[in-house]
Structures are given as structure tokens and as C-alpha cells.
C-alpha positions in Angstrom: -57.9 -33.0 -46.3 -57.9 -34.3 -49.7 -54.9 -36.0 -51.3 -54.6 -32.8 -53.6 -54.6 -31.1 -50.5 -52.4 -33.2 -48.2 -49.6 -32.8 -51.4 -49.8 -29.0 -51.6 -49.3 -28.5 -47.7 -46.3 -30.9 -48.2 -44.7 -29.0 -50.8 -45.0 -25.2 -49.2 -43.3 -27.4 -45.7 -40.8 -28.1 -48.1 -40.3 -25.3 -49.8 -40.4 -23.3 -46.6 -37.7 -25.2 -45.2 -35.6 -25.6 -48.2 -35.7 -21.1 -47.6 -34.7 -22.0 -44.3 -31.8 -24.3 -45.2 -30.5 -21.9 -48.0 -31.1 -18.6 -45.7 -28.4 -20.9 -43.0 -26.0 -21.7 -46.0 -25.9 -17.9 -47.1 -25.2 -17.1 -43.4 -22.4 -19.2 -43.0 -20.9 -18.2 -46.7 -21.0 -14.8 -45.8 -19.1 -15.4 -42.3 -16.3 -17.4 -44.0 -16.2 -14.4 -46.6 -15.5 -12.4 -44.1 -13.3 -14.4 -42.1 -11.6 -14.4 -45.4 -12.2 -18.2 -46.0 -12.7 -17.5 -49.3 -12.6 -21.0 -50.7 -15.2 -21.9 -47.9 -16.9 -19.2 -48.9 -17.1 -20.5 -52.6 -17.9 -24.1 -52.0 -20.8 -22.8 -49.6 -22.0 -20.3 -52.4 -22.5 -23.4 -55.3 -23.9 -25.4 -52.5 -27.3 -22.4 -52.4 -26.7 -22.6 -56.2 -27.4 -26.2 -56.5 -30.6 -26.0 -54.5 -31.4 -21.9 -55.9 -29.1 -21.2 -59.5 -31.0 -18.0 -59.5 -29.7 -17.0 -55.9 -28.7 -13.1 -56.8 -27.2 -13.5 -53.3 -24.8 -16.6 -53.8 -23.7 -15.5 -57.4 -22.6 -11.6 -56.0 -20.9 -13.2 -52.7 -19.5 -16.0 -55.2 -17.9 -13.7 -58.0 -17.4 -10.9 -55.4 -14.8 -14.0 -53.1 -13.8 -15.2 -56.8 -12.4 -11.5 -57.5 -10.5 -11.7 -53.9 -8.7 -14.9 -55.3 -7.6 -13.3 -58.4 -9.9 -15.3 -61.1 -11.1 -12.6 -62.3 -12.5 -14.3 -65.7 -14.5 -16.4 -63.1 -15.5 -13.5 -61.1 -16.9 -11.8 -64.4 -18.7 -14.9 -65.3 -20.4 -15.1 -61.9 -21.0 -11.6 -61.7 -22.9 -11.3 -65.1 -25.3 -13.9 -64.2 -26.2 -12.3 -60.7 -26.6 -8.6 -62.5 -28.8 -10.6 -65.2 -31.2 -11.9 -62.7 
């Protein structure tokens, strides 16, 4: 395999466990959700964002828990960027 090669097969390993890391975080967010754990919830959400800022997933469960806390200017915020994706 050539070194072009050998860098590409790293990178969809990586990428293909970064999915699986993130698809684990979104799990757990969405079991504190509904634990109502809602700041768990939240720090778990940002966590996928840091990795994924376009996770449609993360942003709705993020603004949807922000809405359940009563920051609603937050929640609006959060919201718009997950219905603009």
C-alpha cells in the first residue's frame, strides 16, 4: 500500500470511529434528556458540537433541553441553526 494509500485508510478509521464516538455521546445526551438531566444533557450536546457543529441532532436535543430550562433566547438561537442545516 502506498503512503497515499496507507493515509487515506487512516483517515476513514478515524473518521469512522469519530461516527462511532459521537453516535455514543448522542445516546447518552438523549438518556440524560430524558432522565431530565437537562444540564447533562446540554454539556453532552456541545461536547458532539465540538467534534460535529453541524450535528442537526445535538442542536434540536440542545435548544429543545435549553427550552425545558427556561432560556428561551438560547433555545431560539440553537434551534435556528439546527432548522438552517
Amino acid at each position: 500500500m502506498t503512503d497515499a494509500g496507507a493515509r487515506a485508510f487512516k483517515r476513514a478509521r478515524l473518521k469512522k470511529e469519530q461516527k462511532k464516538a459521537v453516535d455514543q455521546l448522542l445516546t447518552a445526551a438523549v438518556a440524560a434528556y430524558s432522565a431530565q438531566r437537562y444540564a447533562e444533557a446540554q454539556f453532552i450536546c456541545n461536547q458532539v458540537l465540538t467534534f460535529q457543529p453541524d450535528s442537526f441532532d445535538a442542536l434540536s436535543l440542545l435548544g429543545i433541553s435549553q427550552i425545558d430550562i427556561g432560556d428561551k433566547e438560547a433555545a431560539e438561537v440553537t434551534l435556528r441553526k439546527a432548522l438552517a442545516l
